[in-house]
C-alpha positions in Angstrom: 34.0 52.5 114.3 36.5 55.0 112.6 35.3 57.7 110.5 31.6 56.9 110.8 28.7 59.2 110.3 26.0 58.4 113.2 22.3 58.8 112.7 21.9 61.6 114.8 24.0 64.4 116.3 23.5 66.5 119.0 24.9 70.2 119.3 25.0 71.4 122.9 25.9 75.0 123.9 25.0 77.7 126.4 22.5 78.8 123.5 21.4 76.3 121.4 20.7 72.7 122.0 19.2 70.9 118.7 19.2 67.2 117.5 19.6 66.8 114.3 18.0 63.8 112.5 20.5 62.4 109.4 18.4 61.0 106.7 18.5 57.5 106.3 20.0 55.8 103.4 18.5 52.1 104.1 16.1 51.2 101.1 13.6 49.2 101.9 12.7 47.6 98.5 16.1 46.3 98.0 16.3 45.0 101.2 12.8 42.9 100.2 14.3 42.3 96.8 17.7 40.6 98.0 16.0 38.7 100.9 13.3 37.0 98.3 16.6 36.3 96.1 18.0 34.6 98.7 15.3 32.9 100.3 12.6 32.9 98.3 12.9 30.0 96.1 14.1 27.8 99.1 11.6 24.7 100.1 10.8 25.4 103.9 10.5 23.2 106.5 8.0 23.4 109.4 10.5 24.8 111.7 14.3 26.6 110.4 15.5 29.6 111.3 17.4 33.0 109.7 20.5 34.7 111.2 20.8 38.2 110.9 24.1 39.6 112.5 25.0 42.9 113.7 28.5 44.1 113.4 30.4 46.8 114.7 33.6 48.0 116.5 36.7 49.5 114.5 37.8 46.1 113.6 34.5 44.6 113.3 35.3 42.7 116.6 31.8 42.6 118.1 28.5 40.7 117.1 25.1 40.4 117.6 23.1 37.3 116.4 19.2 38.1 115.4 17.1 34.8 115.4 14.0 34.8 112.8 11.8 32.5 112.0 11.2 31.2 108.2 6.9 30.6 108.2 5.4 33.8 106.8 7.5 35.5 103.9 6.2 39.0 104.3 6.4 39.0 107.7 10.2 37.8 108.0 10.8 40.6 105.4 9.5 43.2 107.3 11.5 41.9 110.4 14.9 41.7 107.8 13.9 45.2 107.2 13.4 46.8 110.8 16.7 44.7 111.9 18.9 46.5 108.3 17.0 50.2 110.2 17.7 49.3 113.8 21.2 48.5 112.5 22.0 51.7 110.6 20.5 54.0 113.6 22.9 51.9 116.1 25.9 52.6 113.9 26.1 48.7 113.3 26.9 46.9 109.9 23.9 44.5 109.2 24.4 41.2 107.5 23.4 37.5 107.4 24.0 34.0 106.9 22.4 33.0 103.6 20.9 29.9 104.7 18.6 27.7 106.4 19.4 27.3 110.5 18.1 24.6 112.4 15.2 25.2 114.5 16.7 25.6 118.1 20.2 27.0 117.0 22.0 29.5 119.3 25.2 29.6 116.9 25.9 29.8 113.0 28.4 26.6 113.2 28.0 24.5 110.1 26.4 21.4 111.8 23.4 24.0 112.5 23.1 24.4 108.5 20.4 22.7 106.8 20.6 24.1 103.6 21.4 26.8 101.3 20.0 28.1 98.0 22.1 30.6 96.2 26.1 31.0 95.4 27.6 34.2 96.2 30.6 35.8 95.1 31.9 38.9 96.8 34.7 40.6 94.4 37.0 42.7 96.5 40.3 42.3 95.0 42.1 43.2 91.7 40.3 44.1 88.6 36.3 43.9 89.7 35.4 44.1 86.1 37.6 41.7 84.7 37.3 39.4 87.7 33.4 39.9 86.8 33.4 38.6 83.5 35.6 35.5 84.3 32.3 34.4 86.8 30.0 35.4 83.9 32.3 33.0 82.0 31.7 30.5 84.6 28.5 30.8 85.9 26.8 33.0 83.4 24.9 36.2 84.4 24.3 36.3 87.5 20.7 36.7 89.0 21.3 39.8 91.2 24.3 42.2 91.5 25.1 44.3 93.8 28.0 47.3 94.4 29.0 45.9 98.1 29.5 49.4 99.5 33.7 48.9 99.6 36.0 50.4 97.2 39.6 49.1 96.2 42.7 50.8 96.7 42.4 51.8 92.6 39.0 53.1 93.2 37.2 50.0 91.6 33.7 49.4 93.3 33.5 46.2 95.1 30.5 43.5 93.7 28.5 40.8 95.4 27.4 38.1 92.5 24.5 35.6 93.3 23.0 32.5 91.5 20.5 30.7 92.7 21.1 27.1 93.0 18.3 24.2 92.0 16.8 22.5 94.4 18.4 19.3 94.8 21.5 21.4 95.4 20.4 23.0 98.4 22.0 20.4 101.1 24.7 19.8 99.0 26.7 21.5 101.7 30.3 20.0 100.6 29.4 20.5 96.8 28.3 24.3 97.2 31.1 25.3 99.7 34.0 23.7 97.0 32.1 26.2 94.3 32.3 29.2 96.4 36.1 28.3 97.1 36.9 28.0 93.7 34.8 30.7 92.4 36.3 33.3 94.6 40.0 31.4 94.2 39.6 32.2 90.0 37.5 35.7 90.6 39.0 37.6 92.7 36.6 36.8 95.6 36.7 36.4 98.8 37.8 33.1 100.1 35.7 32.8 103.0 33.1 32.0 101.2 34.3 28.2 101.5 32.1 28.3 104.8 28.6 27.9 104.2 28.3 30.1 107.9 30.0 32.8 106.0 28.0 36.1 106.9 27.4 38.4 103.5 26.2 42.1 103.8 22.1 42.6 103.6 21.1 44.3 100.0 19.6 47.6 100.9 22.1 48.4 104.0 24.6 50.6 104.7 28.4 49.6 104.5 29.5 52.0 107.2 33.3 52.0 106.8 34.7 55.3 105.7 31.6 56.8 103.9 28.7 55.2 104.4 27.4 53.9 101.3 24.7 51.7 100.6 25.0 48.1 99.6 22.9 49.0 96.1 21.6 46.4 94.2 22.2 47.3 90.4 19.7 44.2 89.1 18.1 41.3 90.1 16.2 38.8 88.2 14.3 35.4 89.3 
């Protein structure tokens, strides 16, 4: 990964050998916050599954898949959060697929996708804030916004948009990916949102390119 602070550093010379411990700059309570947005409202079977991904390498060319099970809300949180922490001390971007897996799934392919709760736009091209307000437009507010970490080449901060989606939308999986494509076609977003195995970055993380920055949520509402 180019230009990328690590958690730690280590000075040796004949005189001094010292460790010195970067503070973090995961928060925790957004990373609880943007996992209960996405999740949250979701009806649960008896057995699905979350995919947390690790991602690193200068051109983001290796991954890591972290299984976890959907039965006990605060528990999976907790795990969301020690996976965004192992993530920032491994020098790894942490995201996920914001979805429902099926119980026994080794990959994210789309036949392993049982449903999914929430639309997502991630602005990263043009005018963010006029690309913004043509979603509002759309959509209306959304429920949580967050600055993504990125920055465009005019120094505009880079957004994530989520809405949550009613329930009898959630295996709508044709439906919801034709929104995301069109959404992100009209707003400036990015069109790979089409897939529903489309991996987002985890509220509460670090973007680690350049900078690192965290993925700060700026308000969320249920």
């Amino acid at each position: 990964m180019d230009n990328v602070t690590p958690s730690h550093l280590t000075i040796n010379s004949p005189t001094v050998d010292v460790t010195y411990k970067v503070p973090s700059l995961v928060n925790e309570g957004m990373v609880c916050a943007w996992s209960e947005f996405v999740w949250g409202h979701m009806a649960k079977p008896d057995e699905c599954l979350i995919c947390l991904r690790q991602i690193w390498g200068a051109k983001g060319e290796y991954a890591r898949n972290d299984w976890n099970s959907w039965k006990d809300p605060e528990v999976l949180y907790g795990k969301i959060c020690d996976f965004v922490k192992r993530s920032e001390g491994d020098i790894r971007h942490a995201f996920a697929v914001p979805g429902l897996l099926r119980a026994g799934s080794t990959h994210a392919h789309r036949h392993n996708i049982m449903a999914v709760g929430t639309i997502c736009l991630d602005i990263d091209r043009g005018d963010i804030e006029a690309n913004r307000q043509k979603a509002v437009e759309w959509m209306g507010e959304p429920g949580m916004e967050l600055f993504s970490g990125g920055v465009t080449a005019e120094g505009q901060r880079k957004r994530h948009l989520w809405w949550r989606l009613p329930i009898e939308r959630h295996h709508d999986l044709n439906w919801i990916s034709a929104l995301r494509r069109d959404l992100a076609v009209s707003c400036g977003g990015d069109t790979s949102f089409e897939r529903s195995t489309q991996i987002i970055r985890i509220g509460g993380s670090v973007h680690l390119k350049g900078t690192p920055r965290l993925v700060e949520m700026i308000h969320v509402r249920r």
